[in-house]
C-alpha positions in Angstrom: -47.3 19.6 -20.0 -46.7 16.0 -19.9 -44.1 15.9 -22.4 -42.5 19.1 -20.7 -42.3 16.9 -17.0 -41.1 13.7 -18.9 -38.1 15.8 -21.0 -37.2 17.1 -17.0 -37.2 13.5 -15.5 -35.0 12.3 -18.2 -32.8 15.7 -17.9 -32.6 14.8 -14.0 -32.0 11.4 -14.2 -29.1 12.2 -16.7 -27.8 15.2 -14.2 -27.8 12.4 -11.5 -26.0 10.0 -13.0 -23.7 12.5 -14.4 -23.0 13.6 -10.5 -22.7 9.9 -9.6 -19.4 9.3 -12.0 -17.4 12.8 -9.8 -16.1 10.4 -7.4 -14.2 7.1 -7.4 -13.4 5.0 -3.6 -11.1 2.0 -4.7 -10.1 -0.2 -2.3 -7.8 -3.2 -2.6 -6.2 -6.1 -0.7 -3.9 -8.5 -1.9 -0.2 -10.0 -1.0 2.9 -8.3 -1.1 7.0 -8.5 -0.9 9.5 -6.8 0.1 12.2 -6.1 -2.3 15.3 -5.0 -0.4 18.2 -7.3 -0.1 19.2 -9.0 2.8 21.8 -8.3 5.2 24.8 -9.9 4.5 26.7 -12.1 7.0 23.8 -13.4 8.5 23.3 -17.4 9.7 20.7 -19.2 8.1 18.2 -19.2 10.9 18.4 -15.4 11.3 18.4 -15.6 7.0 14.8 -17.6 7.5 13.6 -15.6 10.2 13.7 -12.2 7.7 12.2 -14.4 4.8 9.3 -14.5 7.5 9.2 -10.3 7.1 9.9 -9.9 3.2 6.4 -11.0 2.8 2.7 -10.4 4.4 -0.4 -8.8 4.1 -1.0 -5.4 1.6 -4.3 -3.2 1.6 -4.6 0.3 0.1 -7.3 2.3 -0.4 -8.0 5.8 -2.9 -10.2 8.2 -2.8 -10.8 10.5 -6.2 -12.3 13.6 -7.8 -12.5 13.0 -11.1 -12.1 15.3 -13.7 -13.1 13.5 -16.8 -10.1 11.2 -16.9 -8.1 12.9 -14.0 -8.8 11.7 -10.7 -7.6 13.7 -7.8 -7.2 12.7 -4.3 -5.8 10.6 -1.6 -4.3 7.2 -1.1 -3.2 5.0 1.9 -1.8 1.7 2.0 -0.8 -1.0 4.6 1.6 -3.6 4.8 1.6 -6.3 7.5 3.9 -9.2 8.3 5.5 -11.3 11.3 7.5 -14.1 11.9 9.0 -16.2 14.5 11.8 -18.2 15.5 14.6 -19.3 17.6 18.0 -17.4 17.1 21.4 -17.4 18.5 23.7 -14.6 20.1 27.0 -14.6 21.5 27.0 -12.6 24.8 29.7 -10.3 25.9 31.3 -13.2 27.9 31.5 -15.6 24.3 28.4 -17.7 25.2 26.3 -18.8 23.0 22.3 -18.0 24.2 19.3 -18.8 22.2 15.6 -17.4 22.7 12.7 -17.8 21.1 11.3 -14.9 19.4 8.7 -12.9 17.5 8.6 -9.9 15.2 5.6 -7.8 14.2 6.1 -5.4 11.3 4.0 -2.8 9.9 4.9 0.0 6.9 1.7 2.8 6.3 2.0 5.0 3.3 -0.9 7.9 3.3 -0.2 11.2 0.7 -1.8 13.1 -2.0 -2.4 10.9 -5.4 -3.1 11.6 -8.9 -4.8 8.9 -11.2 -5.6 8.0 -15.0 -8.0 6.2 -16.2 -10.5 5.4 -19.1 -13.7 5.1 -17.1 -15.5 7.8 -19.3 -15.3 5.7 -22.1 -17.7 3.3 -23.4 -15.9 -0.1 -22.4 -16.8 -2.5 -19.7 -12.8 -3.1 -19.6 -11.1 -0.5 -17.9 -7.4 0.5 -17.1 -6.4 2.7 -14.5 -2.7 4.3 -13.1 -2.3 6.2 -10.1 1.0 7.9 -8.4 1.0 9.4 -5.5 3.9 11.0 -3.4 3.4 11.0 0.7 4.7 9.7 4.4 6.2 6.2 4.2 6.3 4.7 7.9 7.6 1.7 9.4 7.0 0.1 12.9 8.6 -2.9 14.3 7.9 -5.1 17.1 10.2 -7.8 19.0 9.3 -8.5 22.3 9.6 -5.2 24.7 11.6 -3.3 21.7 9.7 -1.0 19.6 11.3 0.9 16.4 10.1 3.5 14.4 10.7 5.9 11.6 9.1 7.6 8.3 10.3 9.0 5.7 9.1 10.3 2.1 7.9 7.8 0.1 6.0 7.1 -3.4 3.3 4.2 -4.8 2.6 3.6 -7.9 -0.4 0.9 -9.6 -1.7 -0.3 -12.6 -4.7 -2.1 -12.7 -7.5 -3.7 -15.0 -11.2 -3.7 -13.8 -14.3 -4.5 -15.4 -17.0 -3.1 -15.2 -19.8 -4.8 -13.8 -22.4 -2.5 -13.6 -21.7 1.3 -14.3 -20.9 2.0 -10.8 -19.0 -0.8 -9.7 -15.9 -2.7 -11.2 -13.6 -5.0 -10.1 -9.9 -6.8 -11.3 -6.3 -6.8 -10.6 -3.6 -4.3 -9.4 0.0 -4.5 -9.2 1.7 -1.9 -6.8 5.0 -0.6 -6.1 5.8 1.3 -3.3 9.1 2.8 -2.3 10.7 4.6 0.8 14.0 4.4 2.8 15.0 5.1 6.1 18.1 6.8 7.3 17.4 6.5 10.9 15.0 4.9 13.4 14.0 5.1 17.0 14.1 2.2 19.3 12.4 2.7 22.5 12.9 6.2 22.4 16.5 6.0 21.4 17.7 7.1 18.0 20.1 5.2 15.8 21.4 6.7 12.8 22.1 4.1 10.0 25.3 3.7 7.9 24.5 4.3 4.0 24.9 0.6 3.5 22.7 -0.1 6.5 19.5 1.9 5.8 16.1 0.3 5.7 14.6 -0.2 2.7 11.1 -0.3 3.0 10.1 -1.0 -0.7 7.9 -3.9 -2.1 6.0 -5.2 -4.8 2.5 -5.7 -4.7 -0.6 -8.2 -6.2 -4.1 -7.2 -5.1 -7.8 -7.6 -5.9 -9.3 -4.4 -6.7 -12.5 -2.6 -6.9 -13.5 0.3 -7.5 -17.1 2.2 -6.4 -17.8 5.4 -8.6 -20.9 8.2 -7.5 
């Protein structure tokens, strides 16, 4: 009887622990740039004043089913970035008028995801990929003008974690995300852009990683 109760605990403990692997969170946070080219024909103040935006904050995070090396699920990521500064204009009457001012940008990504990796296998060092296909969105701040706009968009990462303990493993994950806007909406006013003036919204991205498996 013993023997039959310790045979079951093991069997348990094993069902468990199998049960534990089904599901994989990975967050991430890191630094990321923006890859599309500047406008051209711009003064070097307004040319330092969009460095300030090419660059900022990235965090992401994943939620998976796994299906022994298939995970399926969902993904959203955030990108943050501002700047400030003092530009010039030329008014209607040929003056020249300079303000200070201040930009606040924010692109979202949020779809469905599909990932591979080799956390079945008996490694502590683990690669992983994962593509998913979604809603890109961008928002921008200056002042009292407010723009918007979304589009479809992708993100792609690699990464390389190790695993610490069975359920929890950590490294580095490079990102690419892409999306472009044809059109945007300033204060509830619409602008259609020019091929040559659409807004790219992809970047490049460098993040710690970790990932929580149960």
């Amino acid at each position: 009887m013993i023997k039959k109760l310790i045979v079951l605990g093991l069997f348990s403990v094993s069902a468990v622990a199998s049960a534990q692997q089904k599901f994989s969170i990975i967050p991430s946070v890191g630094y990321a740039w923006r890859t599309a080219a500047m406008p051209a024909g711009i003064s070097n103040d307004e040319r330092n004043y969009i460095k300030g935006l090419k660059s900022g904050l990235n965090f992401d995070v994943s939620a998976y089913y796994n299906v022994k090396n298939v995970g399926i699920g969902l993904k959203y990521s955030s990108y943050h970035a501002s700047s400030d500064g003092r530009l010039s204009v030329t008014d209607q009457n040929g003056n020249r008028v300079s303000a200070n001012v201040s930009t606040e940008d924010q692109i979202t990504f949020w779809g469905p995801a599909l990932m591979y990796s080799n956390y079945n296998e008996e490694t502590r060092h683990k690669l992983l990929m994962d593509f998913g296909i979604g809603i890109i969105s961008y928002k921008t701040v200056t002042g009292p003008v407010t723009g918007k706009g979304n589009n479809l968009g992708a993100e792609v990462n690699v990464a390389y974690q190790y695993a610490v303990t069975k359920n929890i493993l950590i490294g580095p994950k490079l990102g690419l995300t892409g999306g472009t806007l044809s059109k945007m909406t300033f204060n509830n006013q619409t602008i259609h852009f020019n091929d040559d003036q659409k807004e790219g919204l992809q970047r490049v991205s460098l993040s710690a990683a970790a990932s929580f498996r149960f």
